[in-house]
C-alpha positions, 0 to 999 in steps of 0.5 A, a space after each residue: 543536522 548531517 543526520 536530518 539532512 540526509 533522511 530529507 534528501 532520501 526521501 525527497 528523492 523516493 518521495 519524487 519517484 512513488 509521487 510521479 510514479 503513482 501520477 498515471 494511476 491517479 490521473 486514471 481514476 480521475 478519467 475513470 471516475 468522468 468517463 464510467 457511470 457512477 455504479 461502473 466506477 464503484 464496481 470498479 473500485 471494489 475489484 481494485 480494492 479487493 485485488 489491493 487487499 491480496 495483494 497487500 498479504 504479499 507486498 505488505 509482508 514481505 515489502 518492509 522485510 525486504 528492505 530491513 533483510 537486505 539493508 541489514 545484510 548488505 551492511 553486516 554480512 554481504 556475502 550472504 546478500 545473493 543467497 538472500 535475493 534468490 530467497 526472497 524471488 522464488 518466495 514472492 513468485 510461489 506466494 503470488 501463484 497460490 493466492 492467484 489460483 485461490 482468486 481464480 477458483 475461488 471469484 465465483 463465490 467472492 462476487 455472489 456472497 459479497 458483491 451483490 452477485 454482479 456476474 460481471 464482476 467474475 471476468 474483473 476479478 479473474 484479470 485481476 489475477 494478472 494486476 496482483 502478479 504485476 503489482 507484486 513484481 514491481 513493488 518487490 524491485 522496488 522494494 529490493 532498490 529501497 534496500 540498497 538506498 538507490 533513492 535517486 534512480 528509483 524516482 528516475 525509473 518511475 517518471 519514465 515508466 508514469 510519461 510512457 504509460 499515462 497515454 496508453 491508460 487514458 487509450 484503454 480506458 476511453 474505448 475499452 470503459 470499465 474493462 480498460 480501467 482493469 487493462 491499464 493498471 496492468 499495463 502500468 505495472 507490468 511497464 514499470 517492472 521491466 523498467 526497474 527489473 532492467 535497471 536491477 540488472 544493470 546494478 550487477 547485484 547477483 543472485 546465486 541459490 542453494 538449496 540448503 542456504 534456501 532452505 534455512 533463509 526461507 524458514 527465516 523469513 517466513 518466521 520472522 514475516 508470519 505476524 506481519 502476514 497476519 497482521 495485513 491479513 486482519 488489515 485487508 479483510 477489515 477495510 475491505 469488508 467495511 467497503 463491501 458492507 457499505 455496498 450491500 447496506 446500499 445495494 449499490 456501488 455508487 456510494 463506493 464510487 464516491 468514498 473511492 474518489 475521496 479515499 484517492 487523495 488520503 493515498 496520496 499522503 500515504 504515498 508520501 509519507 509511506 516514502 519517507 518512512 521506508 527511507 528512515 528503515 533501513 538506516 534503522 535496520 543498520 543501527 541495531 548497537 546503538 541505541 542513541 542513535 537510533 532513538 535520534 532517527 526515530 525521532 527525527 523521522 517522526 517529526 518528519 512524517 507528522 508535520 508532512 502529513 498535518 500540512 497536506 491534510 489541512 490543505 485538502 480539507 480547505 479545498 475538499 470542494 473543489 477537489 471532489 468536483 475534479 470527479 463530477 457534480 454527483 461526486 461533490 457531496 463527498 467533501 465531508 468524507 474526504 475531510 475525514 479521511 484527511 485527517 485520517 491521514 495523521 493517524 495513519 502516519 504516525 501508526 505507519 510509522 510506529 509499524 516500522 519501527 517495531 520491525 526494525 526492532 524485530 518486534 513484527 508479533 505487535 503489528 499483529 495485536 495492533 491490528 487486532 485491536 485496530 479491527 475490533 475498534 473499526 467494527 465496533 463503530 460500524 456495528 453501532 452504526 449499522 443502520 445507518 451506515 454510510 461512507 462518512 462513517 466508513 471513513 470515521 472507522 478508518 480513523 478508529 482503526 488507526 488510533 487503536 493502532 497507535 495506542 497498542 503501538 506506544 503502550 509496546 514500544 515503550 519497552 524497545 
C-alpha cells in the first residue's frame, strides 16, 4: 500500500507539472488553430511535427537513459554520478549540433521532396533549429531532476515557466501569424530551461569531468542507447512520413491541420500517462536484485497507467464534438478521428509502458523489433488504403502501430 501510494504521490506531482507545464502550448495551438487560416495551421503543424520527429532521436533516446543512469547511480555508485552529468551534457550538446547542421543544410531538400515544395517552409524549418536546441535543453533538465525523483519542484518550475510564457506566446502569435507560432514555442522552451537550469544549480549537484572517465561512460551509454536511437529513428520517420503522405495525397496542409488539432488531446494523455510511467522508472532502475519487487511495481504501475488512460479516453470520446469546435467550425469534422486517437491513447500507454520497463531491464535491443514490426504494421494499413487516404486512417495506423508494439513487447518480456 506504502508502495501504490508513493508511485500515486510522484506522479501527481510530475503529472501536475508536465500537465500545467504543457498549458501554454496547447492554449497556443488552440489561438493558433483560430487566428491562422487552415493551410497556415497545417504548415505549421508539419514544421512542428517534423522538428518533434528530430528532436524525439535525442530526448527520446537519451531521456529514459537519463533517468535509469542517474537513478541507478545516485542509488548504487554515487561518487561516479558528477562523472556521469558532465557525460551525459556534452553528449546532448554534440548530438543537438550535428542534427542542427543536417537541418540546416539539408531544409531545402526536406520542403521540395516532401512538402509540396512550399518555399516558405524553408525559413520555418531553419528557426526550427533553435526549438529543437531549446527543446532539447529543457527536457534533459527535466529528465536529470526525474532521475533524482525531485517530482515536486519539477511541477513547481513548469507552473512558473507555463504563467510567464502564456502571455508573450499569445503576443507573437497574434501579430506575428505563422511565424509567431514558431517564435513562441522558443520562447516556452528557452524560458523553461533557464528556469529548471537555475534550479538545477541550486541542488549544488557537481559536475566534474575527465577525459578518460568521459571516454569509458560516453561508449557506455552511446551502446547501451544505440537501439533505443534507432528504435525512435523508425518511430519518428513512420509518423512523420504517415503525416507527410497524407499531405501529398491531399496536396494540402488543411486535413493535417484538422488531424493536428485532434492529435493535440491524444498528447495530452501522453503526457499524463508519460508522467506517471517516467515516475515508476526510476524505482525500477533501483530494484535490479529483486525480483519480487519489481514484478509489485511493474504491476502496479501497469494498472495505473491503463485505468488513467481508459477514463480519460472515454471522456474525450463522449465530448469529441464540443472538443473540435474549441478550434472552429472547419475543424468539427474531425470528432471521428479524435475518437480514434482517443483510443489510441490505450495502446499507447500500455506499449509506452512496456518500452520502460524493457529499459529498465537493460533489454533496449526489443524497442527497436517493436517498432520494427510496429512500422511495417502501420504502413501495410496505409499501403492497403492508399487511394483513399485520409486522416482517420492515418489515426487507425497509429492504433496499428502500437498494438504490433504490444504483441512484440509481451511476447519478449515474458522472458525478463
Amino acid at each position: 500500500m506504502n508502495l501504490l501510494k508513493k508511485i500515486l504521490s510522484s506522479s501527481l506531482w510530475l503529472l501536475i507539472g508536465n500537465s500545467i507545464g504543457r498549458l501554454a502550448m496547447f492554449l497556443a495551438n488552440i489561438f493558433a488553430a483560430r487566428m491562422l487560416s487552415q493551410e497556415a495551421f497545417g504548415q505549421f503543424a508539419m514544421i512542428r511535427s517534423t522538428i518533434s520527429s528530430i528532436e524525439g532521436l535525442i530526448s527520446g533516446s537519451l531521456g529514459s537513459t537519463v533517468i535509469k543512469k542517474i537513478a541507478q547511480t545516485n542509488h548504487e555508485e554515487k561518487e561516479n554520478l558528477p562523472y556521469i552529468l558532465s557525460t551525459i551534457f556534452i553528449l546532448n550538446v554534440l548530438i543537438a549540433i550535428i542534427i542542427s547542421i543536417f537541418i540546416f543544410f539539408g531544409a531545402d531538400f526536406i520542403v521540395e521532396k516532401f512538402l509540396l515544395n512550399n518555399t516558405k517552409l524553408i525559413n520555418a524549418l531553419n528557426i526550427g533549429i533553435l526549438i529543437l536546441i531549446t527543446t532539447t535543453f529543457a527536457n534533459l533538465i527535466q529528465n536529470i531532476l526525474i532521475g533524482f525523483e525531485e517530482f515536486r519542484k519539477l511541477a513547481i518550475l513548469s507552473i512558473i515557466t507555463s504563467t510567464l510564457s502564456i502571455p508573450t506566446i499569445f503576443i507573437l502569435i497574434y501579430f506575428f501569424q505563422f511565424y509567431g507560432a514558431l517564435f513562441g514555442i522558443i520562447f516556452y522552451f528557452t524560458l523553461d530551461s533557464f528556469i529548471k537550469y537555475f534550479y538545477f544549480k541550486k541542488l549544488s549537484i557537481l559536475t566534474k569531468f575527465e577525459l578518460d572517465k568521459f571516454k569509458n561512460e560516453s561508449k557506455n551509454i552511446l551502446i547501451f542507447i544505440f537501439p533505443i536511437f534507432l528504435t525512435f529513428l523508425i518511430n519518428g520517420f513512420s509518423f512523420w512520413y504517415a503525416r507527410v503522405l497524407v499531405v501529398n495525397g491531399t496536396n494540402s496542409f488543411e486535413e493535417i491541420a484538422i488531424f493536428d488539432a485532434a492529435f493535440q488531446w491524444l498528447t495530452i494523455i501522453m503526457i499524463i500517462t508519460t508522467a506517471t510511467t517516467n515516475v515508476v522508472l526510476p524505482k525500477l532502475s533501483k530494484t535490479n536484485s529483486d525480483n519480487k519487487e519489481k514484478r509489485k511495481i511493474f504491476f502496479l504501475g501497469l494498472i495505473v497507467n491503463f485505468l488513467i488512460s481508459f477514463i480519460i479516453s472515454i471522456t474525450f470520446i463522449s465530448f469529441s464534438k464540443e472538443i473540435m469546435s474549441i478550434y472552429g467550425n472547419n475543424y468539427i469534422r474531425g470528432y471521428e478521428t479524435l475518437n480514434i486517437l482517443a483510443i489510441t491513447s490505450i495502446v499507447f500507454t500500455i506499449s509506452l509502458y512496456l518500452n520502460r520497463f524493457s529499459i529498465s531491464n537493460n533489454k533496449s535491443w526489443i524497442l527497436f523489433v517493436a517498432s520494427f514490426f510496429g512500422s511495417i504494421a502501420m504502413f501495410s494499413l496505409i499501403y492497403f488504403n492508399l487511394d483513399a487516404l485520409n486522416i482517420k486512417y492515418l489515426a487507425w495506423s497509429f492504433f496499428t502501430y502500437y498494438c504490433a508494439t504490444i504483441i512484440i513487447y509481451l511476447l519478449k518480456i515474458r522472458k525478463c
